[in-house]
DOLO-656149 format. One record per residue (C-alpha): x, y, z. Coordinates in nm, 2 decimals, decimal comma. Example, Ala and Ser with C-alpha at 12.3 -4.5 7.8 and 13.67 -1.06 7.14 Angstrom:
! DOLO-656149
<rec c1="1,23" c2="-0,45" c3="0,78"/>
<rec c1="1,37" c2="-0,11" c3="0,71"/>
***
This chain:
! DOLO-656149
<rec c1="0,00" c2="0,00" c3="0,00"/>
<rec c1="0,11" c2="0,32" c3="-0,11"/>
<rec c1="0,13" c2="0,60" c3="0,17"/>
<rec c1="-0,11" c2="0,83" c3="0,05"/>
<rec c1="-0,36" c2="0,52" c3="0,01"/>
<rec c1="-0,39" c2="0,55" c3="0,41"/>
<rec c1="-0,70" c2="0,69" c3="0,52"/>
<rec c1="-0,62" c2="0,91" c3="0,81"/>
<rec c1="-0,91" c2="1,14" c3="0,99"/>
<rec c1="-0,76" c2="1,33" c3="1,26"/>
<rec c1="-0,39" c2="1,56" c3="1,20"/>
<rec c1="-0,25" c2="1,81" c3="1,41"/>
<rec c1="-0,29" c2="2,15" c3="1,30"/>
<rec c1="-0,04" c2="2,46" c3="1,33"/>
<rec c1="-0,09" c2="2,51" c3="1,64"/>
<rec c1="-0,07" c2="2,12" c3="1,79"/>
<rec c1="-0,42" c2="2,10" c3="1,83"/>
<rec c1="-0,57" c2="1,78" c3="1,75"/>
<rec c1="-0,82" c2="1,86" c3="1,42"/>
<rec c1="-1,11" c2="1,57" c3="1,28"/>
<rec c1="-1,09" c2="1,60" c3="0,90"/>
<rec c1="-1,45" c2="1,72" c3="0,92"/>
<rec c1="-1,29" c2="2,07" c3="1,03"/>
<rec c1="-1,01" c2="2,07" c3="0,85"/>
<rec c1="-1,01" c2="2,34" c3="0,57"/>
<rec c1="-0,79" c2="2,37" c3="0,22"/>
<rec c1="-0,49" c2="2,61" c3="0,23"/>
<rec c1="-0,43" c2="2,51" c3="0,61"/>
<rec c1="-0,13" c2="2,31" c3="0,69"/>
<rec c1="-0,18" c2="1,95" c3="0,88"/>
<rec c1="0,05" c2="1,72" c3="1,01"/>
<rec c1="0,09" c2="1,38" c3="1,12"/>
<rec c1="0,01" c2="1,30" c3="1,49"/>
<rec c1="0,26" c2="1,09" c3="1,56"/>
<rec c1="0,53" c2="1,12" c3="1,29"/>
<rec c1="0,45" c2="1,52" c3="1,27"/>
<rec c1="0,56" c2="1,52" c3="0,91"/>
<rec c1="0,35" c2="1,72" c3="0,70"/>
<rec c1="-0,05" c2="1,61" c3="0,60"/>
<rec c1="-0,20" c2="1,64" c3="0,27"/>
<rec c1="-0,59" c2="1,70" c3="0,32"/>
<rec c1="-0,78" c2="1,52" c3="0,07"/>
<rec c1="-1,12" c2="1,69" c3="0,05"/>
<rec c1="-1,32" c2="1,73" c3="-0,27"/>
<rec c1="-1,66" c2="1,77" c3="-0,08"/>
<rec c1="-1,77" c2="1,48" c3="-0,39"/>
<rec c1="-1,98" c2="1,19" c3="-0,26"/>
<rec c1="-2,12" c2="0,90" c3="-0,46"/>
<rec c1="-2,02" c2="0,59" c3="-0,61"/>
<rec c1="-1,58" c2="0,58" c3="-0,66"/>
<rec c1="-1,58" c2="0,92" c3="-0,42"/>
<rec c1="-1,29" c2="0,85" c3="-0,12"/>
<rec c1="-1,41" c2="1,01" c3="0,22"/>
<rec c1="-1,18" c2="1,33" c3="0,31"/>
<rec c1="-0,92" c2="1,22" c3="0,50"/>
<rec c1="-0,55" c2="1,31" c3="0,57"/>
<rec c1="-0,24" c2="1,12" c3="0,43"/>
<rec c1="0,13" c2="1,15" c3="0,41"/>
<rec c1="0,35" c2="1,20" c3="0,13"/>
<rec c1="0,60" c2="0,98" c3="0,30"/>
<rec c1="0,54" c2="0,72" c3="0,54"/>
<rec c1="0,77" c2="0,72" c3="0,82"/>
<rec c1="0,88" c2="0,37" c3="0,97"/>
<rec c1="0,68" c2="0,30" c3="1,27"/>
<rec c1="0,41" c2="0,54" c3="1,18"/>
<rec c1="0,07" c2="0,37" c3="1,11"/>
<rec c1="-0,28" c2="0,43" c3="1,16"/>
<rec c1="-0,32" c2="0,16" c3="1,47"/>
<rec c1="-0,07" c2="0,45" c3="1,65"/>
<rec c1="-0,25" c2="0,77" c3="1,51"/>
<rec c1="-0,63" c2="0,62" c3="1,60"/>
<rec c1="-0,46" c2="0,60" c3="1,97"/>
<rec c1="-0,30" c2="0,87" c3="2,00"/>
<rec c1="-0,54" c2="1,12" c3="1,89"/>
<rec c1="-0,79" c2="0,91" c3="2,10"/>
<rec c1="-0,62" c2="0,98" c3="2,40"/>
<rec c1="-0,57" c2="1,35" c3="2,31"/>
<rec c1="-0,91" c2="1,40" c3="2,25"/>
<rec c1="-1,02" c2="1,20" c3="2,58"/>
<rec c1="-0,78" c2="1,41" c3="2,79"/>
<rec c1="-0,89" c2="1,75" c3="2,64"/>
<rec c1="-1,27" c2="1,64" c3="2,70"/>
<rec c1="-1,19" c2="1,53" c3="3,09"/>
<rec c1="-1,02" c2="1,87" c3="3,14"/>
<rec c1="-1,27" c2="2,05" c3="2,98"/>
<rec c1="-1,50" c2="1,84" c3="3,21"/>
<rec c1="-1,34" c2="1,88" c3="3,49"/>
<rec c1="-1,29" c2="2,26" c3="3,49"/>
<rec c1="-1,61" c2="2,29" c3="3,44"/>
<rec c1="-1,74" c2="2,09" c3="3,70"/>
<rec c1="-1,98" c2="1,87" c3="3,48"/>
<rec c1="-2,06" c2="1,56" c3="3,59"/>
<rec c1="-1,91" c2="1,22" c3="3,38"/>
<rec c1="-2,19" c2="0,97" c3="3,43"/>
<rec c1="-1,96" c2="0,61" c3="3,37"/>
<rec c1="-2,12" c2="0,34" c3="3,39"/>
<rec c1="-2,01" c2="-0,06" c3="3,32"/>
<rec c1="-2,12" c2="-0,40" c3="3,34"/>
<rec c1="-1,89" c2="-0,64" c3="3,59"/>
<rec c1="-1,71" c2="-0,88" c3="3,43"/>
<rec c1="-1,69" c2="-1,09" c3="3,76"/>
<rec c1="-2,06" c2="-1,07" c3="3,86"/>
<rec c1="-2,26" c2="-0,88" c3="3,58"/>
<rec c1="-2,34" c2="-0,63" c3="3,80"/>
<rec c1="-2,42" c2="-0,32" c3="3,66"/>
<rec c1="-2,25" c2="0,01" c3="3,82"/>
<rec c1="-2,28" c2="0,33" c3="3,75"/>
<rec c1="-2,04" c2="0,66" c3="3,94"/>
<rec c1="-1,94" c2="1,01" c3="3,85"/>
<rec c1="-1,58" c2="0,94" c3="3,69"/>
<rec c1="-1,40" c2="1,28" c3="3,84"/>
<rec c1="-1,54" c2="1,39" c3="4,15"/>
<rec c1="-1,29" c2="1,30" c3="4,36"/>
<rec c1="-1,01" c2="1,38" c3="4,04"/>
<rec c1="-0,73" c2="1,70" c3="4,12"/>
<rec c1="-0,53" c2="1,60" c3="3,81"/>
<rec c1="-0,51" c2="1,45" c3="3,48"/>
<rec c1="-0,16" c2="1,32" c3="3,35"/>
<rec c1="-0,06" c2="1,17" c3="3,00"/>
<rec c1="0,15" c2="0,89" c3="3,07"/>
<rec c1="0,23" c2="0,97" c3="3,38"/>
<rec c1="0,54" c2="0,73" c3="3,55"/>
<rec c1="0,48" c2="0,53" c3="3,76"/>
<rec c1="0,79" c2="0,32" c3="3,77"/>
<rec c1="0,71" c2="-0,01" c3="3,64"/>
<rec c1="0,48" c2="0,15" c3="3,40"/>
<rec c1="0,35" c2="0,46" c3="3,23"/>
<rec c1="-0,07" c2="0,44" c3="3,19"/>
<rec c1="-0,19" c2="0,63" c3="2,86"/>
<rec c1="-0,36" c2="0,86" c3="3,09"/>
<rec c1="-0,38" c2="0,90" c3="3,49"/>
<rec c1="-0,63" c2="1,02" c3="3,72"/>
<rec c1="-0,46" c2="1,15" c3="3,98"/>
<rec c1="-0,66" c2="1,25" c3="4,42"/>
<rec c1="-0,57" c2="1,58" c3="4,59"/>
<rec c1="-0,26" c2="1,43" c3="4,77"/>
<rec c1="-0,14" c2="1,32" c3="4,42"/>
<rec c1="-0,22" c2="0,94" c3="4,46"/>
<rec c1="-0,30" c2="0,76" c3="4,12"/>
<rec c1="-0,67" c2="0,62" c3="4,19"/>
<rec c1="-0,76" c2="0,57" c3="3,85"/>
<rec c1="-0,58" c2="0,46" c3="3,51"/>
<rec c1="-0,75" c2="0,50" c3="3,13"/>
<rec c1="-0,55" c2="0,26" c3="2,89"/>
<rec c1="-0,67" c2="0,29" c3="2,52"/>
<rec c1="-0,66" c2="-0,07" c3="2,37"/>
<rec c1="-0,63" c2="-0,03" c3="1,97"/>
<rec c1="-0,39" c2="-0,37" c3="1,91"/>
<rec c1="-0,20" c2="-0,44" c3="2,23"/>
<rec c1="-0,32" c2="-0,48" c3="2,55"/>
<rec c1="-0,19" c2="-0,38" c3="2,86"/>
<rec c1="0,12" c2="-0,55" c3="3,00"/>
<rec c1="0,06" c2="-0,83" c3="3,27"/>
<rec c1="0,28" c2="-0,69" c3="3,51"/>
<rec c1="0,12" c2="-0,34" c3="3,43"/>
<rec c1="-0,20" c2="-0,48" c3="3,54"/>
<rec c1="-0,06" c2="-0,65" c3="3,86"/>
<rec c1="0,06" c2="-0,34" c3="3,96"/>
<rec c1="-0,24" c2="-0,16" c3="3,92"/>
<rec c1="-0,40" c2="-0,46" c3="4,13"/>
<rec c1="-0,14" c2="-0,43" c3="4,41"/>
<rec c1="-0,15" c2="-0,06" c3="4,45"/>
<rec c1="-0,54" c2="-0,06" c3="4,45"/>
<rec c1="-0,56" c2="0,17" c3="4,13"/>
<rec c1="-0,90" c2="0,07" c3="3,89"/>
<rec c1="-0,81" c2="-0,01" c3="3,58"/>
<rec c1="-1,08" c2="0,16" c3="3,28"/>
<rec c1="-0,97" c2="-0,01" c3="2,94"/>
<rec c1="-1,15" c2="0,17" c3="2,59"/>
<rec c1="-1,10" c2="-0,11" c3="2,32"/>
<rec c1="-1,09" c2="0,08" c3="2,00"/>
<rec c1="-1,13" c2="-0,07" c3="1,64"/>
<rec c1="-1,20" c2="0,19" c3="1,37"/>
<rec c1="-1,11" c2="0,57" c3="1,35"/>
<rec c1="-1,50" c2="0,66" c3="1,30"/>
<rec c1="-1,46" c2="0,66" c3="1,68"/>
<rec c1="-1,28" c2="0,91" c3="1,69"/>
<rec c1="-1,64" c2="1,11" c3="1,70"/>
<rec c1="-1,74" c2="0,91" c3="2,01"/>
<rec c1="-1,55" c2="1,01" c3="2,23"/>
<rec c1="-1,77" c2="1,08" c3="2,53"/>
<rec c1="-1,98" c2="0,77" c3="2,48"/>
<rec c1="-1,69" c2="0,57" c3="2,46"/>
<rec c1="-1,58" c2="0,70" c3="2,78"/>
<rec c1="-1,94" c2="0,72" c3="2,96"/>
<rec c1="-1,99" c2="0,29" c3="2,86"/>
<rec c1="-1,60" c2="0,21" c3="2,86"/>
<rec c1="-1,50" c2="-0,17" c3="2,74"/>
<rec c1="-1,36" c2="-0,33" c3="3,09"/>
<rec c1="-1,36" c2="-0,15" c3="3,45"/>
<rec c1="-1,20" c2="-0,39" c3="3,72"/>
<rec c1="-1,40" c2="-0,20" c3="4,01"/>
<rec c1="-1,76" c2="-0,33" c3="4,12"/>
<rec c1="-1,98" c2="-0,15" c3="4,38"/>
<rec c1="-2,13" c2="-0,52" c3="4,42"/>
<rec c1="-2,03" c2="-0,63" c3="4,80"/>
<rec c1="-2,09" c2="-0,98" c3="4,66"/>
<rec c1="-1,81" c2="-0,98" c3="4,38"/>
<rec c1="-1,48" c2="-1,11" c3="4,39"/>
<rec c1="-1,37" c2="-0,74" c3="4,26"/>
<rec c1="-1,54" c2="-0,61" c3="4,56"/>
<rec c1="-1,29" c2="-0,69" c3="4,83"/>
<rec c1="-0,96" c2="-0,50" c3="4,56"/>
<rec c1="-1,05" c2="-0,16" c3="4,65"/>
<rec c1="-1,17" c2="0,04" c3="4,93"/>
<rec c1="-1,56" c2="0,07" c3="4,90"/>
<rec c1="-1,80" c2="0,16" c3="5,18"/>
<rec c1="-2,17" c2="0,13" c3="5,18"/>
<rec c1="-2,38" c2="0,25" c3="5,46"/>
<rec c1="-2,76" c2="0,27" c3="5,49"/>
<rec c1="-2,87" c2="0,63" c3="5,50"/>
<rec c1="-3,23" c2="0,66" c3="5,58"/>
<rec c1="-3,50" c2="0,94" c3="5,52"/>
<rec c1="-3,87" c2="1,00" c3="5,61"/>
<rec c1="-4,12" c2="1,15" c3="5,32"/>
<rec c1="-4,45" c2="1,19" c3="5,28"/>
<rec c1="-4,69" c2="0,91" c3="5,14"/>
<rec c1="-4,82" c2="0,95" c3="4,79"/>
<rec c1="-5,16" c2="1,06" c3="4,94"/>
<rec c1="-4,98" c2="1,31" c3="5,14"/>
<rec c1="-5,17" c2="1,16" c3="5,46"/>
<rec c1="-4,89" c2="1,00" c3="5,65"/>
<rec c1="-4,49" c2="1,02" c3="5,68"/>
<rec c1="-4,33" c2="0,70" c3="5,60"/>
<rec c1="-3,93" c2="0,59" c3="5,62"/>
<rec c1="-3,74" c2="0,54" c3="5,29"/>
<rec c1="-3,34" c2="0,46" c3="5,24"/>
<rec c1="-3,12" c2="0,43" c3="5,02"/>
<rec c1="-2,72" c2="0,32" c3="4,97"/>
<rec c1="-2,45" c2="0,52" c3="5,08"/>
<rec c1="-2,14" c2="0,45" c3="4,84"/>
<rec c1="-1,79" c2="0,55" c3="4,91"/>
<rec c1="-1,49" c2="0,52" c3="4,70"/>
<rec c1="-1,23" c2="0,63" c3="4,48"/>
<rec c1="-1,49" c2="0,79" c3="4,24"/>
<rec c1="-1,67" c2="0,92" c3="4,56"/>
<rec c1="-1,96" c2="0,92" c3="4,72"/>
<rec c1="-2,25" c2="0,76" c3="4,52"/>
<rec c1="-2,64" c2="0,75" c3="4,58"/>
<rec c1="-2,77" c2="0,39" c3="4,51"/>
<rec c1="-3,10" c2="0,17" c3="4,53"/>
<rec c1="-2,97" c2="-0,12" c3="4,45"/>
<rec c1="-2,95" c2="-0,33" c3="4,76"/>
<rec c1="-2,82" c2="-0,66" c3="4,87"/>
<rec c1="-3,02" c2="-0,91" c3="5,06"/>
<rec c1="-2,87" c2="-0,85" c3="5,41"/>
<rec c1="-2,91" c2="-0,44" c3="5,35"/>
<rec c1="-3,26" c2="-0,52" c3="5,25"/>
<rec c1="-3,32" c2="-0,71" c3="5,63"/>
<rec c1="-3,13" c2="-0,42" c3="5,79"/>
<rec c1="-3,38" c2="-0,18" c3="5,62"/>
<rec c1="-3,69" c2="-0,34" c3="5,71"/>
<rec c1="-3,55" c2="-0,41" c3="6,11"/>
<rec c1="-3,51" c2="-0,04" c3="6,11"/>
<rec c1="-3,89" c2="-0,01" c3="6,03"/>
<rec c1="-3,87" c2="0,07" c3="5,65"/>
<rec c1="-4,17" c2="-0,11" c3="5,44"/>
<rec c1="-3,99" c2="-0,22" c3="5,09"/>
<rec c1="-4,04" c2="-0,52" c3="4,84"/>
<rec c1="-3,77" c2="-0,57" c3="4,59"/>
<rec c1="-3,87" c2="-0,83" c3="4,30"/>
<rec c1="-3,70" c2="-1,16" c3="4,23"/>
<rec c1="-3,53" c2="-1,03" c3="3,93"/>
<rec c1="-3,45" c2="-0,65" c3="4,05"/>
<rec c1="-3,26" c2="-0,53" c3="4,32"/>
<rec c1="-3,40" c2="-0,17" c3="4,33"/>
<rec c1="-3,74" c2="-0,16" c3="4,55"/>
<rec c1="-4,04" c2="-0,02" c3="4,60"/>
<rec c1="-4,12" c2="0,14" c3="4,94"/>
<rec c1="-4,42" c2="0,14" c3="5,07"/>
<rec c1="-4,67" c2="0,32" c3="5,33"/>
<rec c1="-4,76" c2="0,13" c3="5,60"/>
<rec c1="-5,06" c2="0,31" c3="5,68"/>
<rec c1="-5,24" c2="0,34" c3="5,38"/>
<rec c1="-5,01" c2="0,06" c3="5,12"/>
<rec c1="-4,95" c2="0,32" c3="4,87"/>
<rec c1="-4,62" c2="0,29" c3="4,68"/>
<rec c1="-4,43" c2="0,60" c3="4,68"/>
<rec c1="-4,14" c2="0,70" c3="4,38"/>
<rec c1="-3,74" c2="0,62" c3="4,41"/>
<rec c1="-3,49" c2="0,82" c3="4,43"/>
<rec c1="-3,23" c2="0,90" c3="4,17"/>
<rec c1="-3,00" c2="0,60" c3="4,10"/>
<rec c1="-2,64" c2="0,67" c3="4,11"/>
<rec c1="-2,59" c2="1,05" c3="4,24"/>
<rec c1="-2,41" c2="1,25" c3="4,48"/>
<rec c1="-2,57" c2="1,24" c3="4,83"/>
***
């Protein structure tokens, strides 16, 4: 393959920004991302039948330069300017993932308890594509971006030893490159779990705590007891509803009036007075 037959969709642009080809206009210069050689934009704004996308390619391909190592580098660029831009902002990440270990389905806010954000920051043994680093500048939290190679073993038996949660993004194509957010918000692999009954459980500090609340009945006649899961851990603290069975005999010892179903875990509270179901709260949320 010739190098100008490469399809390429993201350059840098003259001021090392990270630019998708979609913005990219003629007479501007682009380079490579990784090799920083000069780009040439292909963009005839045809479509149809023997059209090529627009797209980016190089006049001369430099040896070790390929897509696989453009797709992740602007990937991570793009992901570390979005959770700065996040962060500084103070807008909450919603990420949520489903427990390889136990299925269990979690959901936190990805940088509430987050003072910094480091590009391959050192940590010895290894150097994470991106670092999520605690006020007292303790790694918490690693991103690796997976496009062919996986992370080392003994990278991830240090994050395991040193109680740092692994969040792996499995890429495949450079279209997503525009999906940035949701591939961060629904990530590919999170070794952390919320779930006290998971073998993930017992890696990393999590507490949960039943925090209990009065409200009024749906008729507004009576005040009845509702609770919900206090969650705290490296992401921070978490509202839940989804209980455990012990939590749920806690709860109703403590003279709350719930029913969870046989296939849910989230339940329904209930006034004793007059047996009228009243409405959850907000599932995964700051408390």
């Amino acid at each position: 393959m010739k190098p100008n037959d490469i399809l390429y969709t993201t350059a840098l642009d003259q001021n090392g920004k990270i630019i998708h080809v979609n913005n990219a206009e003629k007479g501007s210069k682009y380079y490579c991302p990784l090799c920083k050689n000069e780009f040439i934009l292909r963009k005839s704004g045809k479509s149809g039948k023997g059209s090529r996308r627009p797209h980016f390619a190089h006049n001369e391909l430099t040896p070790n330069c390929t897509p696989e190592g453009v797709l992740h580098y602007s990937f991570k660029k793009m992901l570390i300017s979005l959770l700065e831009k996040y962060k500084n902002e103070n807008i909450s990440l919603i990420m949520s993932w489903k427990c390889s270990s136990c299925e269990h389905t979690n959901s936190v806010i990805l940088l509430q308890r987050v003072a910094s954000i480091k590009e391959e920051f050192n940590l010895g043994v290894c150097r994470p594509d991106i670092a999520l680093l605690d006020e007292t500048g303790k790694v918490i939290a690693v991103i690796e971006i997976v496009v062919s190679h996986s992370p080392e073993e003994y990278a991830l038996d240090y994050y395991k030893e040193n109680k740092i949660v692994l969040i792996q993004i499995n890429l495949e194509t450079e279209d997503e490159l525009l999906m940035v957010e949701e591939k961060m918000c629904k990530p590919s692999i999170v070794e952390f779990c919320i779930n006290p009954n998971c073998n993930a459980y017992v890696l990393y500090e999590v507490r949960r705590k039943i925090i209990y609340e009065t409200a009024v009945c749906s008729n507004r006649l009576h005040i009845m007891k509702k609770c919900f899961i206090g969650v705290e851990s490296v992401f921070g603290r978490q509202k839940s509803m989804e209980f455990i069975d012990d939590e749920i005999e806690e709860a109703k010892s403590n003279g709350v009036n719930m029913i969870v179903n046989k296939n849910a875990t989230i339940p329904k509270f209930i006034c004793i007075q007059c047996q009228r179901y009243r409405g959850q709260f907000n599932h995964s949320r700051r408390f």
